[in-house]
N, C-alpha and C positions, 0 to 999 in steps of 0.2 A: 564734891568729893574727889581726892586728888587719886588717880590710879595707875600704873605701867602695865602697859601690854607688851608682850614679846612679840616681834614681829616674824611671823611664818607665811602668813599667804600675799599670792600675786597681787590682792587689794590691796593689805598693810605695808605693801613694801612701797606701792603707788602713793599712799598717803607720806610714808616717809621721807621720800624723795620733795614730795611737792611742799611740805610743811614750810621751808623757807618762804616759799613763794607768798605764803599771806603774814607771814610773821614783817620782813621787809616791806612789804606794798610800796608804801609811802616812803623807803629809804630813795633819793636820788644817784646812790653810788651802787646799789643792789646789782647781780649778775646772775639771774638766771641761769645754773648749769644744765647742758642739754640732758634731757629726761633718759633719752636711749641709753646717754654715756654712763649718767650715773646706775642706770638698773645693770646695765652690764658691769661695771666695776662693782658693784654689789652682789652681785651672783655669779658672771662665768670668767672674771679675770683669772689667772693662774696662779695667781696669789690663794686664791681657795684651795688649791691644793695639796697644798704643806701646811695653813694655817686655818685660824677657827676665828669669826666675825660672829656676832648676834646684835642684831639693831631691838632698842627698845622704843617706844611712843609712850609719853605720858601725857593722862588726862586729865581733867578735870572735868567733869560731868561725860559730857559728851563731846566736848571742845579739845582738841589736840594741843597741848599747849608747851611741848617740847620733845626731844629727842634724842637719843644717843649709840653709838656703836661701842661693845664691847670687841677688845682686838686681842687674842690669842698671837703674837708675833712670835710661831716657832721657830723660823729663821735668825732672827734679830736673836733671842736667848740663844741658839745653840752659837752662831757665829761670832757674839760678845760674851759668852758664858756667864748667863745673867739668865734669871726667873721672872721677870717683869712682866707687868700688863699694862692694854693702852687704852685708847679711847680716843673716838674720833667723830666727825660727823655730830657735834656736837650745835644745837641750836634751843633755845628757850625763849619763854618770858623774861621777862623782870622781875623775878619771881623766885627767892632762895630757897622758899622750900621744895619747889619742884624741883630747881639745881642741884638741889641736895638729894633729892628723890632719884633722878639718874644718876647721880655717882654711884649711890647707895647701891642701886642695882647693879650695873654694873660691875662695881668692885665684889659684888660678892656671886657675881657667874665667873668671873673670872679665879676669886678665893675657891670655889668650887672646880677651877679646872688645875688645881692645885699650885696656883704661881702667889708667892709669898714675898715679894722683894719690892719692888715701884710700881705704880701705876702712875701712867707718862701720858701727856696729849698735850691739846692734840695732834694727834697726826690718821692721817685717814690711808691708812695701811703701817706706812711707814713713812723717812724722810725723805725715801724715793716718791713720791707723790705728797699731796699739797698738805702744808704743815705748818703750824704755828698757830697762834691766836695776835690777830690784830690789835697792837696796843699803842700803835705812834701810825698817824697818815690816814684819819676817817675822811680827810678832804676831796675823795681820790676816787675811781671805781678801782680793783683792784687788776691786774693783768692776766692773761691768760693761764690759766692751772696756779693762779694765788687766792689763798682764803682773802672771808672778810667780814666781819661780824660787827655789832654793836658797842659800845666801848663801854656799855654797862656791864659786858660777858668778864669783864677784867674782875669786878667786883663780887660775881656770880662763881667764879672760880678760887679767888685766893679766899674767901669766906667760907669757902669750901676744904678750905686748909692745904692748899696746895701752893707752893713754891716753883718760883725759877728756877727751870737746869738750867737752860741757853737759850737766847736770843739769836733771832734769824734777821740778817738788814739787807733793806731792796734801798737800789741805790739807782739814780734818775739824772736825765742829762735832757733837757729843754732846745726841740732844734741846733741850732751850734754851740749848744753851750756845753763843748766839751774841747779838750786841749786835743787838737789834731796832728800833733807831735808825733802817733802812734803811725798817721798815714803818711806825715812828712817820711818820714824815718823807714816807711816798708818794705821800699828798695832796697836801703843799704843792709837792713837784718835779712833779707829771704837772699840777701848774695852770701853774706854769713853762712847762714845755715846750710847754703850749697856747698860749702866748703866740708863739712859733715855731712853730706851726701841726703840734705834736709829738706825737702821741698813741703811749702805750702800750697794747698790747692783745697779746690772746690770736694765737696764729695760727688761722687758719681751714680747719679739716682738713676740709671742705665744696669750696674751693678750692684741694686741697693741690697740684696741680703749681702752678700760678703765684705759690704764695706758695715751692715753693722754689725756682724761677729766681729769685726778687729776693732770699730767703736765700742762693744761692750768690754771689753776685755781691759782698753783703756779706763774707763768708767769703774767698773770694780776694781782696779789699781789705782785712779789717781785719786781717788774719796776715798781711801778705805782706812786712814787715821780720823776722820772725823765723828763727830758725838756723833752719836746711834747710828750711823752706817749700817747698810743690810745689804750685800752684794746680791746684784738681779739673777735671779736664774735665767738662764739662757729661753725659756719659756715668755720670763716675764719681760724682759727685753725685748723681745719679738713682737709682745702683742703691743707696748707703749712707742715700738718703732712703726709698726702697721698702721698705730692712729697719728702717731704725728707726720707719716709720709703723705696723708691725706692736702696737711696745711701747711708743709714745708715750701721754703724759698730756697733755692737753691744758693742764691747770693748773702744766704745767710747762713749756710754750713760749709765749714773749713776743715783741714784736717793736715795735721802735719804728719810727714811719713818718711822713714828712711827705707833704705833698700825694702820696699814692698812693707813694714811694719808699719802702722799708725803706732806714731806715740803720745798725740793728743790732740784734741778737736776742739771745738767751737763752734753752739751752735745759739741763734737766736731764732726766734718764731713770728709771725707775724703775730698782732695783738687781736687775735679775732671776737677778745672780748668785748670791742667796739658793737660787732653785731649781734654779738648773746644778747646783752643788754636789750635790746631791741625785741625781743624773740620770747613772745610770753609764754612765763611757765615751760619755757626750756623747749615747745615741743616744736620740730620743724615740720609736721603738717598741722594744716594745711598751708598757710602760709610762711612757715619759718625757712624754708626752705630755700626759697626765693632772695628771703631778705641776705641767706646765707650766702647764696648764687651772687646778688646781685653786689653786695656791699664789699667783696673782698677788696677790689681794686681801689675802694676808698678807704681803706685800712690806713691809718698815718703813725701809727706806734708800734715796736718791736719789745719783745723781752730777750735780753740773752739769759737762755734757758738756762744752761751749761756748758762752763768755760775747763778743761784741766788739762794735765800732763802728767805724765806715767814720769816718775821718782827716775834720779839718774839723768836727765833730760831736760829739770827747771831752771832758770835764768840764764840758761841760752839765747835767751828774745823771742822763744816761740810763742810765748803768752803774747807777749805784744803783736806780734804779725797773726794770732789769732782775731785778737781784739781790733786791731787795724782794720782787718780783713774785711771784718763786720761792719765797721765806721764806715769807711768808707763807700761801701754800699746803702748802708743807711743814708749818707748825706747823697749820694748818687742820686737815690729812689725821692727826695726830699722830704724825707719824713720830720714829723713833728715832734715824740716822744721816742726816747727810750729807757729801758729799766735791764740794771744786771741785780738778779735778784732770783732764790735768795745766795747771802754769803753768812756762814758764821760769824759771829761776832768775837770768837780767835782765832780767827785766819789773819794772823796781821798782816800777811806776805800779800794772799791777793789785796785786802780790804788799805792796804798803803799803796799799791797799784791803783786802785780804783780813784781813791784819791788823787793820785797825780793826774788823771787825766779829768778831773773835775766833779767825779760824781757827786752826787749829792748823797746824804744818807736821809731818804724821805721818809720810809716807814720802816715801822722793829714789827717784827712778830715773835712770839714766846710761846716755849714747851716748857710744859709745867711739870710737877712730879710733884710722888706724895709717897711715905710709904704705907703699901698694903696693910 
């Protein structure tokens, strides 16, 4: 007997979190998110604080055999002037009726908080954090802060009557297989840029709150024509810079600035999903810890997280001497992979850039919609 529970206490939220963990077992590409990070983006990100989340568990007997988050994104609707609802944190059976059981819920706490217009996923807040459903690249583990699902979830969803908005594509370069054109070329664009009074450089993790107040500011300027865009609150920027200051590389954040302005950055991450993987059931005691400790320095892949430039400022070459910047140090450090990922799938301006310097377009992920 198939059932949905609403999830309110500190048990079901435990269960929630860990559900993936026996649903994958057996996947070889499976990554474990760490357990602290997801309870906390669950409960005290600041994203709760303007917005309304309800996670549901569905049953069958006594067996958890799926799960879902209903997403109130009051942000997103006031700043696109749109009624929509979302859905995220999305994992199941093989199994449509239960599929259909979480929508059903779902969409109707959400029909209940009075939004009448699309219901959109996934995306697990927003496009500011990890979004899409994996439908091209199960060959892979996916990279740090990227989904990754079963590719039966494609069949589970559109039988569900839901449709493509937009496709997200992560794009991938194999040790040197990438055109170094960007590094050949870095001197002669950063003397350019000097000439506009344009210096590229490192960020200054010495200075890091002030360098990321003028990083956010860039960030909600230079995304803010893209599908579902949600500009960060200055709250919510703080807390997603406090965690990635943890596993930042300094030789992988760049920043271009004129007179004292940032006008755009570039930042890549180390891939620490190398050691999630590794790290059962997300927890880092008693042992995850270590592996966490020990494994960084064997880290051999990067994501470039996010690449942009504030409007009035593009094809100057400072996208390239961002991109360089980052090559460059990659092949330095001799890593083995990298992924710039994700890009919309109509951004032709970066996604022909990416191109020219060789990327590959390895995996699509998709935001679905339906209407309410």
């Amino acid at each position: 007997m198939k059932k949905i529970v609403q999830v309110e206490s500190k048990k079901e939220l435990g269960k929630f979190i860990d559900f993936p963990h026996d649903l994958y077992k057996d996947d070889p590409n499976y990554v474990p998110e760490l357990f602290i990070a997801q309870r906390d983006l669950l409960t005290i990100h600041p994203f709760h604080k303007h917005n309304t989340l309800q996670a549901f568990l569905a049953y069958d007997d006594d067996k958890i055999v799926g799960r879902i988050a209903a997403i109130l994104n009051n942000s997103h609707n006031e700043y696109n002037k749109r009624n929509d609802g979302f859905w995220g944190f999305f994992d199941c059976i093989n199994d449509q009726e239960t599929a259909n059981l979480l929508f059903e819920t779902a969409t109707n706490w959400l029909k209940a908080k009075g939004v009448d217009q699309k219901f959109i996923g996934p995306v697990n807040f927003s496009t500011n954090e990890a979004s899409g459903l994996l439908i091209k690249g199960f060959d892979s583990p996916p990279m740090l802060m990227m989904t990754y699902n079963y590719p039966y979830y494609i069949d589970l969803i559109e039988n569900a009557k839901f449709e493509k908005q937009i496709d997200l594509i992560a794009w991938h370069w194999d040790g040197d297989g990438y055109d170094d054109k960007s590094i050949r070329l870095l001197g002669a664009l950063q003397e350019r840029l000097k000439r506009n009074n344009i210096v590229i450089r490192k960020v200054n993790l010495k200075d890091f709150k002030n360098e990321v107040a003028k990083v956010r500011e860039v960030y909600n300027s230079a995304w803010d024509q893209n599908t579902g865009f949600v500009p960060f609150t200055d709250e919510e920027f703080d807390y997603l810079a406090k965690d990635l200051k943890m596993i930042l590389d300094e030789d992988f954040v760049w920043v271009a600035e004129q007179d004292n302005k940032i006008v755009g950055f570039g930042l890549a991450l180390p891939n620490y999903n190398e050691i999630f993987q590794k790290i059962k059931k997300g927890r880092l005691l008693p042992t995850g810890i270590f592996k966490l400790l020990l494994g960084k320095k064997n880290i051999k892949s990067i994501r470039i997280y996010a690449l942009g430039v504030v409007d009035g400022y593009r094809k100057m070459g400072i996208e390239a001497c961002l991109y360089g910047s980052i090559i460059a140090a990659y092949k330095r450090k001799g890593l083995l992979h990298a992924e710039a990922g994700w890009t919309l799938e109509n951004n032709v301006l970066i996604n022909e850039a990416i191109k020219a310097i060789k990327g590959d377009p390895y995996k699509t992920y998709r935001i679905y919609e339906k209407d309410i």
